[in-house]
C-alpha positions as CSV (number, residue, x, y, z in Angstrom):
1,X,-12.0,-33.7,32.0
2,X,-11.1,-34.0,35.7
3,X,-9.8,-30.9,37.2
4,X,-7.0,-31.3,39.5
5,X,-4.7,-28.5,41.9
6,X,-1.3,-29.3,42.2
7,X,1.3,-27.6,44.4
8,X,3.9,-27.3,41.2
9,X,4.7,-24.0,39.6
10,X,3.2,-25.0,36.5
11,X,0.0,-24.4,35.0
12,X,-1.3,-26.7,32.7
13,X,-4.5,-26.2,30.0
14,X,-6.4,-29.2,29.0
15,X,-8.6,-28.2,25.5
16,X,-10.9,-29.1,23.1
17,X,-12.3,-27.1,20.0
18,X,-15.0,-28.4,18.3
19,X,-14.6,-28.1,14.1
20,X,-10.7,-27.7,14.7
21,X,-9.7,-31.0,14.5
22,X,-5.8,-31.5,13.5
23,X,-5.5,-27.7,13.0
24,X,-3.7,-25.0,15.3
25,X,-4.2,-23.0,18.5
26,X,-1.9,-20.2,19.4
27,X,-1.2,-19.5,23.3
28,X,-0.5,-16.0,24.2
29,X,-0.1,-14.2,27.6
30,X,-0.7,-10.5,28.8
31,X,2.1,-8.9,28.7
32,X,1.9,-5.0,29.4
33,X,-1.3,-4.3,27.8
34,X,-0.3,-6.7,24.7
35,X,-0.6,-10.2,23.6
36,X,2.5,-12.4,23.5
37,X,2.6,-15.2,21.9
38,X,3.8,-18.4,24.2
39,X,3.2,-20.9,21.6
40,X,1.6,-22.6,18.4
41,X,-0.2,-25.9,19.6
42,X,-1.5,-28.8,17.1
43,X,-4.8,-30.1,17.9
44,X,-5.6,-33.8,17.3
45,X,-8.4,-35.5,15.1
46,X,-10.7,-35.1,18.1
47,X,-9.5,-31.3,18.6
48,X,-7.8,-31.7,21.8
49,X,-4.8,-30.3,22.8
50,X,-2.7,-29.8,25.8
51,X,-0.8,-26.9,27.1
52,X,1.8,-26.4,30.0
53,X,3.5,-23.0,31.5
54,X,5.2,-21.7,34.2
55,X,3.5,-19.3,36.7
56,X,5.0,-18.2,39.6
57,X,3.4,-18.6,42.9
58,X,1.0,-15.5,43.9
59,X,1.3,-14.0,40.5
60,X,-1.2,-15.7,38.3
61,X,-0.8,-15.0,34.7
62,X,-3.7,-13.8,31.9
63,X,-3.1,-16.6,29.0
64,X,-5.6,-16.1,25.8
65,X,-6.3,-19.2,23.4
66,X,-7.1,-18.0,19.9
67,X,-7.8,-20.3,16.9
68,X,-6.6,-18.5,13.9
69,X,-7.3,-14.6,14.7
70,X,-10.3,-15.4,16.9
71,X,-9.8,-15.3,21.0
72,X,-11.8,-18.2,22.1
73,X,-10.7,-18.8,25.5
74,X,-9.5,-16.6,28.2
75,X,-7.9,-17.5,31.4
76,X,-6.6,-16.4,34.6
77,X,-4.1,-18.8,35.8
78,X,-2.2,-19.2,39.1
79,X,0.5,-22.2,39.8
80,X,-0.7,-25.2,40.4
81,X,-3.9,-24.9,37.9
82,X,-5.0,-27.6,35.8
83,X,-7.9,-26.1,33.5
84,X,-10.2,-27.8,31.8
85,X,-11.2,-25.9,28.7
86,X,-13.8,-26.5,26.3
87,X,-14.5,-24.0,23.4
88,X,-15.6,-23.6,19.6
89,X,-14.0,-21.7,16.6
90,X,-16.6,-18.8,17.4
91,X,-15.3,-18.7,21.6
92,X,-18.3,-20.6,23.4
93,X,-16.3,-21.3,25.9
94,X,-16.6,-23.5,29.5
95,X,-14.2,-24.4,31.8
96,X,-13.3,-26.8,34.9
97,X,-10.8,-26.7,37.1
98,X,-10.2,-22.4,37.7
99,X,-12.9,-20.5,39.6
100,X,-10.8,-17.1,38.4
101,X,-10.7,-17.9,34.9
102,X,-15.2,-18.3,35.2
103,X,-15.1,-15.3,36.6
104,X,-13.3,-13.7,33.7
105,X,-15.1,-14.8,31.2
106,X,-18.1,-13.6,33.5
107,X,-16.5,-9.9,33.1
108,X,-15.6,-10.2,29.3
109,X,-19.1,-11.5,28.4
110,X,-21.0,-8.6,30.9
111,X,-18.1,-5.9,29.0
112,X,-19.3,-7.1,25.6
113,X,-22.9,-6.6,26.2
114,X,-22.3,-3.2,27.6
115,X,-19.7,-1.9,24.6
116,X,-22.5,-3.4,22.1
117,X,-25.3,-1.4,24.1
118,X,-23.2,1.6,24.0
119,X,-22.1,1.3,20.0
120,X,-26.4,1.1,19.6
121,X,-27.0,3.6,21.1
122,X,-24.4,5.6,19.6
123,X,-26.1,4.8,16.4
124,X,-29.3,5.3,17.1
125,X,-27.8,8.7,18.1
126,X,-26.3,9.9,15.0
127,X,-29.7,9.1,13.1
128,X,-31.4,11.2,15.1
129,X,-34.0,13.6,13.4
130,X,-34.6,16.2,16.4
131,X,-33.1,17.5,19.3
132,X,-35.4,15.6,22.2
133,X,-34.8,12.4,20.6
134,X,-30.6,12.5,20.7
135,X,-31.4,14.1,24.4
136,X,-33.7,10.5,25.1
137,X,-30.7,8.5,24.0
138,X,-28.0,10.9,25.4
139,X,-30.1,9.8,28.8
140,X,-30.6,6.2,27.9
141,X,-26.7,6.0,27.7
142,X,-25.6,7.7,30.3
143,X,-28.0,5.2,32.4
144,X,-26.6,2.3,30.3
């Protein structure tokens, strides 16, 4: 997909999720700390699907593609994007044509790996047998 900037104040997603060919992908936006759902879009045989909504200039917009209940693509848009978004059902996910909406996926991935280093460690906490082995993993936590 080529990725192109355009001085509009659209935005405009380009997509293609492998295994959901002629199915659905729903297009929400952040809205004060909830989703909001923009749109339903049909994907064709090939998957692909095509998306366009207004952003204002200097106020880029947080816009989530799920398939079904599963996020598999999130994106930080400004006006003028043009996003190149390639995903599967399960949200491996790359992109072309927004440097913001990398880094995002950068943070969410890094966030992921920290909450599911946390939740282990919680775990391994509530099984522990004796007091200097919770205080280890209070300490491994609190480092975390």
């Amino acid at each position: 997909m080529l990725a192109l900037v355009s001085c509009g104040s659209n935005a405009r997603i380009d997509g293609t999720v492998a295994d959901a060919a002629s199915s659905e992908v729903i297009v929400k936006m952040l809205n004060s700390n909830r989703y909001e759902v923009l749109d339903t879009v049909k994907t064709d045989a090939s998957g692909r699907f095509s998306y366009k909504l207004d952003v204002a200039e200097g106020q880029p917009e947080f816009v989530y593609v799920f398939y079904k209940d599963r996020k598999i693509a999130s994106l930080l848009l400004e006006a003028g994007d043009k996003v190149g978004v390639v995903s599967d059902t399960l949200g491996h996910v790359t992109f072309e044509g927004s440097e913001e909406s990398v880094k995002l996926a950068e943070v969410e991935k890094a966030y992921a790996a920290a909450l599911a280093e946390f939740e282990d460690i919680a775990l391994l906490m509530s099984a522990a047998t004796d007091q200097a082995d919770f205080d280890r993993l209070a300490k491994n936590m609190s480092d975390a």
